[in-house]
Structure formats: C-alpha cells, structure tokens
N, C-alpha and C positions, 0 to 999 in steps of 0.2 A: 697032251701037250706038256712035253718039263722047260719048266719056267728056268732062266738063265742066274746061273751062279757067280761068283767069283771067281770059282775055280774053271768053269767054264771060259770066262773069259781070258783068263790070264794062260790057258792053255790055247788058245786061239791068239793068240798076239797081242792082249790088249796090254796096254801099262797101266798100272796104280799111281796116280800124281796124288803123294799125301799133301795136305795145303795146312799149317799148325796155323792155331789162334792166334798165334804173332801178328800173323798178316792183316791183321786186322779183324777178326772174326771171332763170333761169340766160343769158339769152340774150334779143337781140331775138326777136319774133316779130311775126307777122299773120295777122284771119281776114277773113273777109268777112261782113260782114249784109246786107239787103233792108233800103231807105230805108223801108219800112211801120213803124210802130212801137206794136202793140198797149196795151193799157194792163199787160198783164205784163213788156212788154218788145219785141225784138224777135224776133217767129216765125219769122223763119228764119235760120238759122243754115249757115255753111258750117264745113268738117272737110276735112284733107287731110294728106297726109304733113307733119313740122315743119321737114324742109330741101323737101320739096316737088320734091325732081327730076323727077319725072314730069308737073307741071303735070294733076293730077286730082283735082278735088274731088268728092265728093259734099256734098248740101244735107237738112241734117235742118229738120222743123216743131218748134221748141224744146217747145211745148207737148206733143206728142204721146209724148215719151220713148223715142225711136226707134224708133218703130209706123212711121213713113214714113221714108225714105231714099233719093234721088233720085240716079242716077246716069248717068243720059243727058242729052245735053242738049236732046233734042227736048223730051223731060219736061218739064223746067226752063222749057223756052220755054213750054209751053201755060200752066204752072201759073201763072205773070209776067204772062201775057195774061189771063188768067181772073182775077186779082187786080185787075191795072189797070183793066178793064173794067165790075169791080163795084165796084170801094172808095168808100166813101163819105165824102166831105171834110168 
C-alpha cells in the first residue's frame, strides 16, 4: 500500500489552500481540496499531520462524516478517475 503524498495529490487535481496565522490562528498552515466543488461545498477534503513530516495524507468525503477514508493512493487514483469520467459540467 503507498501512502498518499503531496505530490500525489496535486498531480491528481488537488489544490493547496495555504490559510497564514493572520487569520487568526496559532500558526501558518495548509490543506488540500479536489477542484469539484458541490453545492455544500467542497467533498473532499484532505487531513494530515500539521508539521506534516511524513508527507501522508489521507482524503475524507466531507459529506459522509468519516464513513470513508482514503489512504492509498491507488484508491485515490481510481476514485479522481471515476469522478472525472462522470462529472457533469
């Protein structure tokens, strides 16, 4: 099983939202979403250490409230291809 990267992601379509301690927060930070963007919002959602050493994210479906949790990235790959394949513009 290879655990999912950064680079993973962002080769799959994901975006980087960096968010600075401006905003109110102890500290920069960043996560990644899928460029799809439902009328709730955006469904998927990435999670990962908050320094991140290890470079491994898993990817949750925001609507499902961690019913799914994605942590390979073959996964990853089929689920982005079964997305793009159906979405409707």
């Amino acid at each position: 099983m290879k655990k999912i990267t950064a680079a993973d992601l962002l080769r799959l379509d994901f975006e980087q939202v960096d968010v600075p301690k401006e905003e109110g927060y102890e500290e920069d930070f960043f996560y990644f979403v899928f460029k799809l963007k439902s009328k709730y919002g955006y469904p998927l959602l990435i999670t990962g250490d908050d320094d991140n050493e290890k470079d491994s994210y898993s990817v949750e479906i925001n609507e499902l409230e961690d019913a799914i949790i994605i942590k390979n990235v073959a996964d990853l790959e089929a689920l982005v291809d079964i997305i793009k394949r159906n979405i409707t513009k």
